[in-house]
C-alpha positions in Angstrom: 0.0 0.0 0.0 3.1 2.3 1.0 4.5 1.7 -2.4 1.1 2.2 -4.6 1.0 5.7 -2.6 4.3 7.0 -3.9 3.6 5.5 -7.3 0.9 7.8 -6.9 2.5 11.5 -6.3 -0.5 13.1 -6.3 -1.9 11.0 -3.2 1.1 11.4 -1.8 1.1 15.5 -2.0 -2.3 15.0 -0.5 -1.0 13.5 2.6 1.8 16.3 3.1 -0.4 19.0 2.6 -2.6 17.3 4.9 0.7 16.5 7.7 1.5 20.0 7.1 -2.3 21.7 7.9 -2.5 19.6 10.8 1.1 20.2 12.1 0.2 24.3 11.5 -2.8 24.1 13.2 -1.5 22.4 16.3 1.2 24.3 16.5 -0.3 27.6 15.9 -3.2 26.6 18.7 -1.2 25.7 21.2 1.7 29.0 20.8 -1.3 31.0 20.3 -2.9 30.1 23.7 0.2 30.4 25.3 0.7 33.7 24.0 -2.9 34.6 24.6 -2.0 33.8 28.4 1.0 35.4 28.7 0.3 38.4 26.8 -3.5 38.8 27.3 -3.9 39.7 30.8 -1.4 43.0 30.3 -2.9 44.2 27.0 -6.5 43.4 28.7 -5.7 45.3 31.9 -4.2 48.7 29.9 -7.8 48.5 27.6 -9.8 48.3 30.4 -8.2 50.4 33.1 -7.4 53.1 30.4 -11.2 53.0 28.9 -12.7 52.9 32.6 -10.5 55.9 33.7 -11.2 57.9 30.5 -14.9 57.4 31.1 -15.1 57.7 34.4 -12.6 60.7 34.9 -14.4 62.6 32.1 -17.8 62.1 33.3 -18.9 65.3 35.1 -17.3 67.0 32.1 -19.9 65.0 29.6 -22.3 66.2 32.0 -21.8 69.6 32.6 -20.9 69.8 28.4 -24.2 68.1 27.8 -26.5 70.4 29.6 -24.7 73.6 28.9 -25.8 72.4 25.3 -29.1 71.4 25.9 -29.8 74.9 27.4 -28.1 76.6 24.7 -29.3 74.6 21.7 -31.9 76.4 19.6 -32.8 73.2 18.1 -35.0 72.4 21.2 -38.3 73.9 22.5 -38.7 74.5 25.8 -40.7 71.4 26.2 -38.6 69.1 25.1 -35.6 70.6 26.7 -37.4 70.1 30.2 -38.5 66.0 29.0 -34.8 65.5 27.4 -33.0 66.9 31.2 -35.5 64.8 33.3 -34.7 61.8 30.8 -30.5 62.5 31.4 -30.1 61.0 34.5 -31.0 57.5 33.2 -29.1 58.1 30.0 -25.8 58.8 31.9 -26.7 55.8 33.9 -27.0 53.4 30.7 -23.8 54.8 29.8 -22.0 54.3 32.5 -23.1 50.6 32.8 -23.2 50.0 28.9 -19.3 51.6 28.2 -18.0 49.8 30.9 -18.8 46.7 30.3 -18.4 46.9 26.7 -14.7 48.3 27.8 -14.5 45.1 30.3 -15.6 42.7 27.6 -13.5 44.4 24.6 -10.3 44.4 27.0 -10.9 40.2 27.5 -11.5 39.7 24.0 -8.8 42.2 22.3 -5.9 40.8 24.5 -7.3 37.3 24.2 -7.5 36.7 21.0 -5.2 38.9 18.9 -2.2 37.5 20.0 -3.9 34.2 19.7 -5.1 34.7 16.0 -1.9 36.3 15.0 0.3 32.8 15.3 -2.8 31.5 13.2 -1.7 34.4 10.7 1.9 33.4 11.1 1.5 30.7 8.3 0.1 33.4 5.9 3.6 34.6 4.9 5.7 33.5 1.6 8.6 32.7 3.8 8.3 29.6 5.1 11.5 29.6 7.1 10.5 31.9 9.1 6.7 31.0 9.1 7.8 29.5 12.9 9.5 32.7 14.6 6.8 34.8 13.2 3.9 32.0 15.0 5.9 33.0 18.5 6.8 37.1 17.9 3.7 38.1 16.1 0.8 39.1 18.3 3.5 39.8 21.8 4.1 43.8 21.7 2.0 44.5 19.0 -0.9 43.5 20.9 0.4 45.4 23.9 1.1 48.5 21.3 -2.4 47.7 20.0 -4.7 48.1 23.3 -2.7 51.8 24.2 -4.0 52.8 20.4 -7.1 51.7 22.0 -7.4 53.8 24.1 -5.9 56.7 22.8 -8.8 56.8 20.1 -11.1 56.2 22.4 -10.0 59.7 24.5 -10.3 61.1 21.1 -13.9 59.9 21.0 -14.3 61.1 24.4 -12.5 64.3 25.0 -12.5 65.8 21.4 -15.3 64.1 18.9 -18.0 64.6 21.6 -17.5 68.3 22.0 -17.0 68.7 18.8 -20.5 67.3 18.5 -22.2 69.2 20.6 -20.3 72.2 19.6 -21.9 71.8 16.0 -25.0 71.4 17.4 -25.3 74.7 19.8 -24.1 76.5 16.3 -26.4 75.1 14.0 -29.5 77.9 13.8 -32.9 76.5 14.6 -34.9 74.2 11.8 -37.9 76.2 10.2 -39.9 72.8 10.6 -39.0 72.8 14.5 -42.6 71.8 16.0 -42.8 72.7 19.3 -43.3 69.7 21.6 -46.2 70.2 23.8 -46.0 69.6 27.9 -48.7 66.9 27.4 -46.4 64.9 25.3 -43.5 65.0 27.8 -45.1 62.6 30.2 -45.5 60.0 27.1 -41.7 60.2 25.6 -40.7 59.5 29.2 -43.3 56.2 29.2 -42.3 55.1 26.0 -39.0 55.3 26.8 -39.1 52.9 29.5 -41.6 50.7 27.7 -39.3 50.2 25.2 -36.4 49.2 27.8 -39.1 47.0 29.2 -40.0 45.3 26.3 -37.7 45.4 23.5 -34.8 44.0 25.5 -35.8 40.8 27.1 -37.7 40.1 23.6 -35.1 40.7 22.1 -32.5 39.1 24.0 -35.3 35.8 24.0 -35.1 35.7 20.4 -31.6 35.7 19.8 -31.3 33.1 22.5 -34.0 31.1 20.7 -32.2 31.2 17.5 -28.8 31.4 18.2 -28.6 27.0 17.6 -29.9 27.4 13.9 -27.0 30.2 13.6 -24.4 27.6 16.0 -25.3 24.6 13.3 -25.7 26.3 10.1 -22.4 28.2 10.2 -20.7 24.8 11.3 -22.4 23.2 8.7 -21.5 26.0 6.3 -17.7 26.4 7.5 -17.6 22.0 7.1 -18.9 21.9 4.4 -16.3 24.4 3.1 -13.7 22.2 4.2 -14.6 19.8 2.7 -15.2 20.7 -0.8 -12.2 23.1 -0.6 -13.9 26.0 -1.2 -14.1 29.4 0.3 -10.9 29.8 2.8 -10.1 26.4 3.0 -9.1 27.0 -1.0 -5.6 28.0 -0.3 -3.8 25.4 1.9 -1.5 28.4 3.9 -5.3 30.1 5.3 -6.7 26.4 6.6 -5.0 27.1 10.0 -7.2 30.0 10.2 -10.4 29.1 9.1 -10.0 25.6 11.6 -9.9 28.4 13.9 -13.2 30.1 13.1 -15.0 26.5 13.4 -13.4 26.4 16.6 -14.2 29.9 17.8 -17.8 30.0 15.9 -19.6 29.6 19.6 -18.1 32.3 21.0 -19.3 34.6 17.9 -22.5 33.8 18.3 -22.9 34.2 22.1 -21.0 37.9 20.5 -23.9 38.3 18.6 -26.1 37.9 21.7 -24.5 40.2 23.2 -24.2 42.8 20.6 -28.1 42.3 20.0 -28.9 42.8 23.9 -26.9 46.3 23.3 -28.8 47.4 20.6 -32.3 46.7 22.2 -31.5 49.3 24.9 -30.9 52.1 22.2 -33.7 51.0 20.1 -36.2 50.7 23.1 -34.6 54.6 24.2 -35.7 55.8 20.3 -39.6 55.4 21.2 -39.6 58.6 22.8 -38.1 59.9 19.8 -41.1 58.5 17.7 -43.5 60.2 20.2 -42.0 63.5 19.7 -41.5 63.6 15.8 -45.2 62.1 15.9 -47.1 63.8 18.3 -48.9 60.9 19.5 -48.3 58.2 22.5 -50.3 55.4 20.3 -47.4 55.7 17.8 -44.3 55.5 20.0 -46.4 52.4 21.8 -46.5 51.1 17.9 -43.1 51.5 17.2 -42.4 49.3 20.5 -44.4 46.4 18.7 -42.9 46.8 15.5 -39.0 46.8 16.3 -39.7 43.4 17.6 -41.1 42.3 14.7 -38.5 43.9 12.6 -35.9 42.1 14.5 -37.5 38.8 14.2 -37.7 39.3 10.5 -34.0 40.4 10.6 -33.0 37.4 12.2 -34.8 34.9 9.4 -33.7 36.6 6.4 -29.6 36.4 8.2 -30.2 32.9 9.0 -32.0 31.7 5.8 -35.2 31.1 8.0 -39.2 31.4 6.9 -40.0 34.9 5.0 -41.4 37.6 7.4 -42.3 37.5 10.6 -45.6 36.1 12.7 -45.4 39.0 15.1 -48.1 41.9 14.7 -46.3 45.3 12.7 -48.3 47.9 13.2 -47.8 51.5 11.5 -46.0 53.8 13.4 -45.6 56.6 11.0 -47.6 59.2 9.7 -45.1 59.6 6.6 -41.5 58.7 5.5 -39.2 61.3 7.7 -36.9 61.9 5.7 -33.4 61.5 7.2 -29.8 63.4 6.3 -29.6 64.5 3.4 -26.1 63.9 3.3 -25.4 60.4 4.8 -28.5 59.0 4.7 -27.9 55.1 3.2 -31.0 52.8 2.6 -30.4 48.8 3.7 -31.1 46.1 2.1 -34.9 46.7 2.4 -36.0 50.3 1.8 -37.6 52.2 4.0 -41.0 52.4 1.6 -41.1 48.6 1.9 -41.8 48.3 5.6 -44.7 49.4 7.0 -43.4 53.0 8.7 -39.9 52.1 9.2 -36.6 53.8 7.5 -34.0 52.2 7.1 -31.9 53.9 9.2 -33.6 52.5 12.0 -33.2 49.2 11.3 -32.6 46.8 14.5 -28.7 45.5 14.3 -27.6 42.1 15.0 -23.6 40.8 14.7 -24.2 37.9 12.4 -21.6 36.9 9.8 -23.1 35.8 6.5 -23.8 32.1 6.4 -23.7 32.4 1.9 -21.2 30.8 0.5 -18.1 32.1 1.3 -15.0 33.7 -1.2 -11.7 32.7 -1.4 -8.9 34.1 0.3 -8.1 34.8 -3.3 -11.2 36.5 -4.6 -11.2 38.5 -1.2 -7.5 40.2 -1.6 -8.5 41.3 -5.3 -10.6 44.1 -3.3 -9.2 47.6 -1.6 -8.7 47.3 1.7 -10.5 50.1 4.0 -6.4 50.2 5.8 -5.9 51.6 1.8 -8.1 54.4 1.8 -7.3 55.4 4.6 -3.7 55.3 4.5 -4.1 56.9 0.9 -6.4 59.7 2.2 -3.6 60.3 4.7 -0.9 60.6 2.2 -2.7 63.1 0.4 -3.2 65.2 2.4 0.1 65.0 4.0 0.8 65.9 0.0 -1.4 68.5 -0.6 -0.3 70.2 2.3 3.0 70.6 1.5 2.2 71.6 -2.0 0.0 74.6 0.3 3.1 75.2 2.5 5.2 75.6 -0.2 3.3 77.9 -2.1 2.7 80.0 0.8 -1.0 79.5 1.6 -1.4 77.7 5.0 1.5 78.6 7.2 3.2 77.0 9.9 1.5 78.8 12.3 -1.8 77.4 10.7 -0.3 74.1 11.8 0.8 74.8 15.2 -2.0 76.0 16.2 -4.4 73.5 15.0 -1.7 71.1 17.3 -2.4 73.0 19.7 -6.2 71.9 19.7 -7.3 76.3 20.0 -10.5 77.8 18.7 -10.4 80.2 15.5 -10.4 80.0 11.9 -6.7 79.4 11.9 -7.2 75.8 13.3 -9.9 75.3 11.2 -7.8 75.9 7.9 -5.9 72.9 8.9 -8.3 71.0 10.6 -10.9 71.3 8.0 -9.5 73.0 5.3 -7.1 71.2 4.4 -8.6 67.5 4.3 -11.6 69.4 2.1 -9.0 70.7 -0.2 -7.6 66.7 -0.7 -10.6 65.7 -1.1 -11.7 68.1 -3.9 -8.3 67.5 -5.4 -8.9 63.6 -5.8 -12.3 64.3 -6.8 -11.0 66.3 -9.8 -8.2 63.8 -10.9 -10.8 61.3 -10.9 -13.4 63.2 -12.8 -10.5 64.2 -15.4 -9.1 60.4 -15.8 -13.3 59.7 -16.4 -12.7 57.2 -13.4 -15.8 55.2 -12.4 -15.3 55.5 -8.8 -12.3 57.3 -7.0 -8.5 57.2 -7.9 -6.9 56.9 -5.0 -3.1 58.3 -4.9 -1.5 55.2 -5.3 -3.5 54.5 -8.8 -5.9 51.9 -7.2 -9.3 52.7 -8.1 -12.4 52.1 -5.7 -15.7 51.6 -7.3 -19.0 50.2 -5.9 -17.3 47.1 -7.0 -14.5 46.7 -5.7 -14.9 48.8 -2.0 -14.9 47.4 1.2 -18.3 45.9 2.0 -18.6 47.8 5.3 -21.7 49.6 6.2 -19.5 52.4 7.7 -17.8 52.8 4.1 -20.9 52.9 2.7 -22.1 55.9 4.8 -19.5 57.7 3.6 -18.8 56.6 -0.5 -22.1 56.9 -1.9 -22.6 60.3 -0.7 -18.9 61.4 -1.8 -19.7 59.4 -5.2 -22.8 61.1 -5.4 -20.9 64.8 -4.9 -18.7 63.5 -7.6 -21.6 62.9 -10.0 -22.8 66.7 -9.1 -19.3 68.0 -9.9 -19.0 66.5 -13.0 -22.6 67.6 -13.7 -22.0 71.4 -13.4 -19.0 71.4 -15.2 -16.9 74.0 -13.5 -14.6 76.3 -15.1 -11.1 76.6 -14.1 -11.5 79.9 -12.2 -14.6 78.3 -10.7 -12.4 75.8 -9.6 -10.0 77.7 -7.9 -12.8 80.1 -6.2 -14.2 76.6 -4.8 -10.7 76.3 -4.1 -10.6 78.8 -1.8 -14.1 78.6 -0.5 -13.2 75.1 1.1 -9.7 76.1 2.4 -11.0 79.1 4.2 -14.1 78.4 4.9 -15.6 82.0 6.1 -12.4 82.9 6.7 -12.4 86.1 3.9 -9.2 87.9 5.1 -7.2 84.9 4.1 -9.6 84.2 0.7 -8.3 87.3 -0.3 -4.8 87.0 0.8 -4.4 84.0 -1.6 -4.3 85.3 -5.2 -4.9 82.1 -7.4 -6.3 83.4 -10.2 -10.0 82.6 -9.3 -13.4 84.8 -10.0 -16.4 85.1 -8.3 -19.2 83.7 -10.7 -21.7 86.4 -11.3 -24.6 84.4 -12.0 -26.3 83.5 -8.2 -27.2 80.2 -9.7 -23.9 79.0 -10.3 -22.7 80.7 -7.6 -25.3 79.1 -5.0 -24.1 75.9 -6.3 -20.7 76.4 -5.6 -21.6 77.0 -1.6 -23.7 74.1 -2.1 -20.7 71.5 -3.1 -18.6 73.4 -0.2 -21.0 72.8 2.7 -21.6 68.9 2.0 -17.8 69.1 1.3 -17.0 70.1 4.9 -20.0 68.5 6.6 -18.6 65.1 5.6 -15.0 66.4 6.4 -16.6 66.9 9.9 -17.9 63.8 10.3 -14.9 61.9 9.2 -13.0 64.1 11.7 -15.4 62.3 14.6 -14.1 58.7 13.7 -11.6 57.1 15.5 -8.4 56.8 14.6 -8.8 59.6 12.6 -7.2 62.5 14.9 -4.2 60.4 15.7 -3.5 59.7 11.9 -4.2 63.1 11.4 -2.1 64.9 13.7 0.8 62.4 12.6 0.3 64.2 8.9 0.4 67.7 10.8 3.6 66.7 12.1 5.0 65.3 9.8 4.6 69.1 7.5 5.3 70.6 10.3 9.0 69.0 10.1 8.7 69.5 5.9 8.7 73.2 6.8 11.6 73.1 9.2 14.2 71.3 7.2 13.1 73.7 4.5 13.6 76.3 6.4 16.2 76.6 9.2 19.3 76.1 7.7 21.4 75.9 11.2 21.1 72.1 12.9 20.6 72.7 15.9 17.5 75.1 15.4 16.0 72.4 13.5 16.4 69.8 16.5 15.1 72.3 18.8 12.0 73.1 16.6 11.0 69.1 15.4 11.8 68.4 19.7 9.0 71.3 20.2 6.9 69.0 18.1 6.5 66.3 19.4 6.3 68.1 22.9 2.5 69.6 21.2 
């Protein structure tokens, strides 16, 4: 039998690949674990002490910045100003329980399982020889590094993105279709409120309990009966390691998925007192109650390749479609005119990974990565500011003082401006090239094709593919383009518009000129939001720095001035 298998080579490159998958997997398990014990406590312990500090050391200032906003606001009547301040207490309390233990249970996971995945991903690299070192390194201080990043973003959240929210909100003047909320109504968002805690949370925590086995046994089945067959990312014989992982670890994402469905009651259960405000009426709110239940249920079958629908009663909860933002408003895979009085950005959530067939390794590296864009969008601006510092139009005061974190239209030139400015550059390029999507600065194109299938991406593409589209439509001239130019590096800035003498005109028909402001504001409002994400003011302020230094070596021609200034730097 021994010698009919080596007469047979390609049995016998079966049973090496197979040797070699199992050897991998053993060895990366038990390294990984050992790492993951070693390593996991300390990475766990900075997430969650850091997280729990931030949180808890900058909680009277959420509160005080919270109220001083609510009072100030002019988006609120007085009504609803009094029913939104006698709601807060209970808000801050949800917070404090929900971001903790989400901080407690990130920590655990994070510095459990990273370093424990990363030997997995060890066997991933060309270099076989070293496919062993990199199993015991890989995962050790980058896991350690990993959980500080953590929590640095997550001070950004806290301690600039918040503000900044609530900042844009006490500046943004008062809606022309504000209804007042009447005093009778307070009583009922307040009920609703708690109705929805009451109800929507153990329902659905019960059905996700009740159908978490059909998602346990049909994403073994589905993972099995990829390894089997060879298909998916058990094609390519380096990833089998990792996907015998995920059939390994599958019980632990869907007890995540619990977990990350009991979350998403409470804020879904919280938006009934929205509903009762926006529609006057305490039948409604009660309505939506009822129907997010149902929704959730019908969320779960069509994830889990269940029966159509749902059984549960849907009743109507809205008057008429409200119509969300303009400007980052993204329908699901239902719209919002198919449900009964539901849009889609209220949707129930539910962690569930796709049990369809699954792509190959292969097939799945052919797409751009969302660490491309971003690192791309970086780059560019790091580029475009430069090309702005050497031309004399942002300064390196402009950057200083945005590093410096002060109010003014200086900081806002940098902290605005300039991403706005990158962004209408690539824009352009990709307009001129006739591109179908956007050209990034590396030459990779993304198109709807092709993007990252990420429902954060998509809150961000479609309406910056859509701006595109507009862009293109208009067909600006070349001194409308520089006066748009200048409109999004300056913002209302108009000392320093006319400082900077590129050529442009002021379009004298209002129409076109109207138009011009137009592309500008839903230029810088997404610019905003980006700025809130995490990650995003770290990466930033690395690019700040990084011209900041540009400027010096171009500038100070003596050594030791230069040392002094790039030491001042990093000091910001």
């Amino acid at each position: 039998m021994i010698i009919s298998l080596m007469g047979n080579s390609n049995n016998l490159q079966d049973c090496l690949n197979l040797l070699y998958v199992v050897f991998a997997f053993c060895s990366a398990l038990f390294l990984g674990g050992l790492k993951a014990v070693t390593v996991g406590p300390i990475a766990g312990l900075i997430l969650i002490i850091g997280n729990v500090g931030i949180i808890l050391g900058l909680f009277p200032a959420h509160v005080y910045w919270t109220v001083y906003t609510l009072v100030k606001t002019n988006g609120f009547d007085e009504p609803l100003k009094v029913a939104i301040l006698l709601a807060l207490p209970a808000l801050f309390g949800i917070w404090l329980g929900l971001s903790i233990a989400g901080s407690v249970l990130v920590g655990v996971g994070y510095g459990f399982f990273t370093p424990w995945v990363s030997a997995f991903e060890a066997f991933r690299h060309d270099d076989e020889s070293k496919r062993f070192i990199h199993c015991i390194v890989d995962g050790t201080w980058e896991t350690v590094k990993g959980s500080c990043t953590v929590v640095r973003d997550f001070a950004d959240i806290c301690y600039s993105s918040y503000p900044q929210y609530l900042k844009e909100l006490r500046e943004s003047p008062a809606s022309n279709e504000l209804q007042p909320l009447r005093l009778v109504h307070v009583p009922g968002c307040i009920m609703i409120g708690i109705m929805g805690l009451i109800v929507d949370v153990p329902l659905y925590t019960a059905i996700a309990v009740v159908k978490s086995p059909y998602m346990l046994f049909k994403g073994w089945f589905r993972l099995i009966h990829d390894l089997l067959s060879r298909e998916g990312p058990f094609l390519e014989t380096a990833c089998i390691p990792i996907a015998g992982l995920t059939i390994l670890l599958w019980p632990i994402v869907v007890v995540g998925s619990i977990i990350v469905a009991i979350f998403s009651s409470v804020f879904i259960g919280l938006y009934g007192s929205v509903i009762v405000y926006q529609e006057r009426s305490f039948r409604r709110g009660f309505a939506y109650v009822i129907t997010m239940v149902a929704e959730f249920d019908e969320y779960t079958n069509d994830w889990l390749y269940l029966r159509e629908g749902t059984v549960l009663p849907r009743p109507r909860y809205r008057k008429k479609k409200v119509s969300g933002s303009s400007e980052f408003s993204v329908e699901g895979k239902h719209s919002a005119g198919s449900r009964t009085g539901s849009a889609s950005a209220e949707a129930p959530a539910m962690l569930m990974p796709s049990l369809a067939h699954s792509r190959s390794v292969r097939e799945a590296i052919q797409e751009v990565k969302m660490v491309q864009i971003w690192e791309s969008m970086m780059s560019t601006c790091e580029m475009r500011g430069k090309e702005l510092l050497d031309t004399s139009v942002i300064t390196p005061a402009d950057l200083y003082e945005w590093l410096k974190a002060k109010d003014g239209n200086d900081s806002a030139i940098v902290g605005v401006g300039l991403p706005c400015y990158s962004l209408f550059q690539t824009l352009l390029y990709s307009i001129k090239v006739s591109s179908n999507g956007l050209l990034l600065l590396d030459a990779v194109e993304v198109t709807y094709f092709n993007r990252p299938k990420d429902k954060l991406l998509d809150w961000f593409f479609n309406p910056v593919m859509v701006l595109k589209e507009q862009i293109r439509a208009i067909k600006l001239g070349d001194d409308e383009v520089r006066f748009l130019e200048k409109v999004i590096l300056f913002g209302s800035n108009t000392r320093r518009m006319e400082g900077w003498d590129n050529g442009s005109l002021l379009p004298q028909d209002p129409l076109r000129a109207a138009q011009i402001q137009g592309i500008s504001r839903r230029m810088i409002g997404m610019v905003r939001s980006v700025s809130k994400l995490p990650t995003y003011r770290r990466r930033f302020r690395q690019v700040v720095k990084t011209i900041i230094s540009y400027s010096v070596e171009k500038e100070v021609p003596h050594r030791s001035s230069s040392m002094r200034s790039v030491a001042s730097i990093e000091s910001v």
